[in-house]
C-alpha positions in Angstrom: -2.3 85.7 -84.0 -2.7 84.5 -87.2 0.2 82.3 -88.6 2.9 83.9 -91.6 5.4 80.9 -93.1 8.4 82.1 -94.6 9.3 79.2 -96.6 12.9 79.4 -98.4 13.2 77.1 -101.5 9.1 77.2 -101.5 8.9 77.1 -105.9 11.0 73.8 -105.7 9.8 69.8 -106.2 9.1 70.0 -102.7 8.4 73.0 -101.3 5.6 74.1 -103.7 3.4 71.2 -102.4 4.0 72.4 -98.8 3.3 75.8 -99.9 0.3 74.6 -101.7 -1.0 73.0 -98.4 -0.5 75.9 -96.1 -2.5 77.8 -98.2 -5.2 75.5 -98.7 -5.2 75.6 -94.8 -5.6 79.3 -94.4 -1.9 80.2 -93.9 -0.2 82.9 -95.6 2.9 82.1 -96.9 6.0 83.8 -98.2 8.3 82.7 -100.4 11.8 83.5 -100.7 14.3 82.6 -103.1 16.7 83.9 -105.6 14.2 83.3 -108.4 10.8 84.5 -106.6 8.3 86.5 -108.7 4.8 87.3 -108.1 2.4 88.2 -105.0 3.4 86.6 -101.5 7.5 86.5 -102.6 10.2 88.5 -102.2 13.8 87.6 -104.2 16.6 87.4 -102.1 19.4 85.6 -102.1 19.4 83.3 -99.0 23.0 82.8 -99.2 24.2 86.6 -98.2 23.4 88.3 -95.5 21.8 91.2 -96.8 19.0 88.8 -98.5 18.5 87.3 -95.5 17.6 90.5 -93.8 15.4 91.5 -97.0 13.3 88.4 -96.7 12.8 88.4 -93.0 11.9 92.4 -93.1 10.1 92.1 -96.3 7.7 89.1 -94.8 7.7 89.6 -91.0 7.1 86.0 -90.5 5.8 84.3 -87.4 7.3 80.8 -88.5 9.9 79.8 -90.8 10.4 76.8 -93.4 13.8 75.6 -94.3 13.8 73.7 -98.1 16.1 75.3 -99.4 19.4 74.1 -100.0 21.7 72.8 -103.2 20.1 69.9 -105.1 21.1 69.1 -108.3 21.0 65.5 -108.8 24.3 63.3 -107.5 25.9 67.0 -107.3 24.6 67.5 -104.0 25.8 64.8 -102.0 29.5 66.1 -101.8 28.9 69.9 -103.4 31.7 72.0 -101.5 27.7 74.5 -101.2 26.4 71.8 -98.5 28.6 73.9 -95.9 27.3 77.8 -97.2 23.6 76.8 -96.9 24.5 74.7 -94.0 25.8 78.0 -92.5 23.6 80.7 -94.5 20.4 78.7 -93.0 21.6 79.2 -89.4 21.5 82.9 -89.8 18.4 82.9 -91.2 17.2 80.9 -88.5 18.9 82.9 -85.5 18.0 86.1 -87.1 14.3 84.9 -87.4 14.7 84.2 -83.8 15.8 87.5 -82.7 12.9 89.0 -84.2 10.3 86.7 -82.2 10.0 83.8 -84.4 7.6 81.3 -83.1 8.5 78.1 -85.1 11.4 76.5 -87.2 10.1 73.5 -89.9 13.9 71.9 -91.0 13.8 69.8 -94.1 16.5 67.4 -93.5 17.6 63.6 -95.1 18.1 60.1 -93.9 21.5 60.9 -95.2 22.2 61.9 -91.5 22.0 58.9 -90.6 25.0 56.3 -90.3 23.5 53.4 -93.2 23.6 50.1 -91.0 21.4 48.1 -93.1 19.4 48.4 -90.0 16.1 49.9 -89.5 16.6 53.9 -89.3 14.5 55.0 -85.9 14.8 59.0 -84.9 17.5 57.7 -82.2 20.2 55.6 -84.8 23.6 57.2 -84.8 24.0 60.1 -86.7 27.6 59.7 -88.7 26.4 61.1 -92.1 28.9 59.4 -95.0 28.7 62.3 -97.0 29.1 66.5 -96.6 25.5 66.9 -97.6 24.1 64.4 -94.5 26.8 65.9 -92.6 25.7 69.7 -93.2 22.2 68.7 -92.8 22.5 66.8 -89.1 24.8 69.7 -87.7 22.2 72.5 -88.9 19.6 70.1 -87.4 21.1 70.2 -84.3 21.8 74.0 -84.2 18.5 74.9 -85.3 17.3 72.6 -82.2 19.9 74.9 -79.7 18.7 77.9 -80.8 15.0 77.2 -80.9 15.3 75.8 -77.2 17.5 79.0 -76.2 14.2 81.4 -77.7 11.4 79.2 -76.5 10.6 78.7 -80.3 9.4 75.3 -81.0 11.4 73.3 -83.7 10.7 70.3 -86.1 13.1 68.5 -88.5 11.9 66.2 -90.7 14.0 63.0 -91.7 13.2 62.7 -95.2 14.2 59.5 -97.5 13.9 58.9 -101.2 11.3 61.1 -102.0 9.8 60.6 -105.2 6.8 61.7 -107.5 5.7 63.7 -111.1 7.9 67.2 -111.4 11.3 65.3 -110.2 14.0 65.3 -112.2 14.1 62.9 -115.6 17.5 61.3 -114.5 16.1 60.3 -110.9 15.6 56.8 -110.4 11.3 56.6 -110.8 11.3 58.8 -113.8 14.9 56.9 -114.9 12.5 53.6 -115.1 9.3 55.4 -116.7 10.8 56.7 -119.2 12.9 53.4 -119.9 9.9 51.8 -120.1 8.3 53.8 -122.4 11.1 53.4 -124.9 11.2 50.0 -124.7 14.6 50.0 -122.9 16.4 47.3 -120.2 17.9 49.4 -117.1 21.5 49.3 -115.9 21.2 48.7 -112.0 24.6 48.2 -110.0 22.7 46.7 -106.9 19.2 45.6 -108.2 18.5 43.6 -104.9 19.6 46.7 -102.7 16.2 47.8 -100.4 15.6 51.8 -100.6 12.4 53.4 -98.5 10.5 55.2 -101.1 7.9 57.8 -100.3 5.9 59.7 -102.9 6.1 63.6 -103.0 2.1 64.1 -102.1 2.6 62.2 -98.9 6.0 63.8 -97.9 4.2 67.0 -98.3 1.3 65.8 -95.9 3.8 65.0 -93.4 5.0 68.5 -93.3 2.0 69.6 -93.1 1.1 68.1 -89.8 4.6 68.7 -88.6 4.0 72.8 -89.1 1.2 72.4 -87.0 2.3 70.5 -84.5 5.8 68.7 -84.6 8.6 69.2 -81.9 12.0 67.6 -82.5 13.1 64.8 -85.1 10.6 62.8 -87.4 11.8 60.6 -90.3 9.3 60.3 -93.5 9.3 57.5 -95.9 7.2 54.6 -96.2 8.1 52.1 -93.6 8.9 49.9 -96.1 12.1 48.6 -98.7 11.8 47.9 -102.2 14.7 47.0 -104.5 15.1 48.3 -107.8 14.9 44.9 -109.1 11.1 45.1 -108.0 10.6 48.5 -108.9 11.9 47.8 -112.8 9.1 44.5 -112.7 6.0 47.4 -111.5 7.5 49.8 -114.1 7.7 47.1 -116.7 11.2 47.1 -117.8 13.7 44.7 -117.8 17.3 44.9 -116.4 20.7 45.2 -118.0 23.3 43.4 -116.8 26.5 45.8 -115.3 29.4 45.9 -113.0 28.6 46.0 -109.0 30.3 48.4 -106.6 33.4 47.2 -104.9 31.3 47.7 -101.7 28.0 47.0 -101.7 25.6 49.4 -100.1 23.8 48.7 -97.2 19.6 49.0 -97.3 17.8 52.3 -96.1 14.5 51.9 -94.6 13.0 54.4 -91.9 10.8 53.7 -88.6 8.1 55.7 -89.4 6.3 55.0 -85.6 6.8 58.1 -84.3 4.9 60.0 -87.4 2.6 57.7 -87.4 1.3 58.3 -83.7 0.8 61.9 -84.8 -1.8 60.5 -87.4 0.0 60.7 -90.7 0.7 57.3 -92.8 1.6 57.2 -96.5 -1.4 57.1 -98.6 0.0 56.5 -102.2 1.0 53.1 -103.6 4.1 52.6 -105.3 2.4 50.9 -108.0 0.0 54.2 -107.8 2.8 56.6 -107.9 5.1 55.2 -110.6 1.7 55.6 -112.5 1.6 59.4 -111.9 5.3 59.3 -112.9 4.4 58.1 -115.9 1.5 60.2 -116.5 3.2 63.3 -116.0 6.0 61.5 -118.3 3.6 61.5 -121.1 2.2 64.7 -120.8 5.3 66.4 -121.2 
């Protein structure tokens, strides 16, 4: 039988690329959101139970996609929401089950993690600093229970600072871009600190391969750290000085090993990407 994704929060930075990819692949796809319009969606509202049971009665799906969730920039990380759609998700998920689901695709965050400084592998603690890493590593794990209890086969996917063109202007590639374009110096509290940053294309690969074929956790970035302090030099713009935290914060870079034995590696440059930041900058 043919495969149906059901992919919640499929029109957003993110989930529009997978979408994009499934179809190019032959899937059909579904989404569902509050805001869906056109063929192959069906508006619901994710959070209530009734639109839950419209979108999995409306679609029928055989395998669900979870991008959903709230994300508005710094908001997120300790929105009182992280708990509903922490919650709201579940349902969907053990509804989607009951019905015969095959196959559960979680979107989650190296937020999960607990930030050692240390190389992030799929098997580092989990003792998430904030409610948004918190929500996201308990529905991981619940989503993994009740996929095991059905027989479904489940993948979550680790994701860390995703960037790329379509993000939003105050997040920290387009922050720099656009800086640079009006000739402005950039205020970084901790310009030496080491972030993994992925571009958006190459995320979106990785969940591609991971519908097909992924069982259990998976982190996606690059591999490797870069600082801002190296990231204002590519973008061309030069730094202002301000006040550091009273803590510093530790560096985040993932173990990509695992993904990369399934045949995925990150095929855009960061000098490459901030370019198509940039372009996509200017054309707006």
């Amino acid at each position: 039988m043919s495969e149906h994704w059901l992919v919640t929060g499929g029109s957003g930075f993110l989930g529009s690329r997978f979408v994009a990819r499934q179809r190019a692949s032959g899937q059909r796809v579904t989404i569902a959101s509050r805001s869906a319009a056109g063929a192959d969606a069906i508006r619901a509202d994710l959070l209530d139970d009734a639109g839950i049971d419209d979108a999995l009665a409306g679609a029928r799906p055989t395998h669900l996609a979870l991008f959903a969730w709230t994300t508005e920039h710094r908001k997120f990380w300790n929105d009182p929401a992280n708990v509903a759609w922490q919650a709201a998700s579940q349902r969907l998920v053990d509804r989607f089950l009951e019905r015969g689901g095959e196959a559960v695709l979680g979107v989650g965050s190296c937020a999960e993690y607990a930030w050692t400084g240390d190389i992030l592998g799929e098997l580092a603690p989990l003792a998430a600093a904030t409610p948004y890493g918190a929500a996201k590593a308990a529905l991981s794990a619940s989503v993994e229970r009740s996929c095991a209890a059905a027989r479904a086969r489940s993948a979550w996917a680790r994701i860390f600072f995703v960037y790329g063109p379509g993000e939003g202007d105050d997040k920290l590639a387009s922050a720099l871009v656009r800086a640079s374009e009006n000739g402005e110096t950039f205020a970084a509290t901790e310009p030496d600190r080491r972030l993994d940053l992925i571009y958006v294309d190459d995320v979106a690969d990785a969940l591609a391969m991971l519908a097909r074929s992924g069982a259990g956790a998976y982190n996606i970035g690059s591999g490797v750290g870069t600082s801002v302090r190296d990231l204002a030099v590519r973008a061309g713009v030069e730094l202002g000085a301000t006040a550091a935290p009273a803590q510093a914060q530790p560096n985040v870079v993932a173990d990509i090993a695992r993904l990369r034995a399934l045949g995925w590696g990150p095929a855009t440059s960061l000098d490459a990407g901030l370019n198509a930041v940039r372009v996509s900058a200017i054309a707006r």
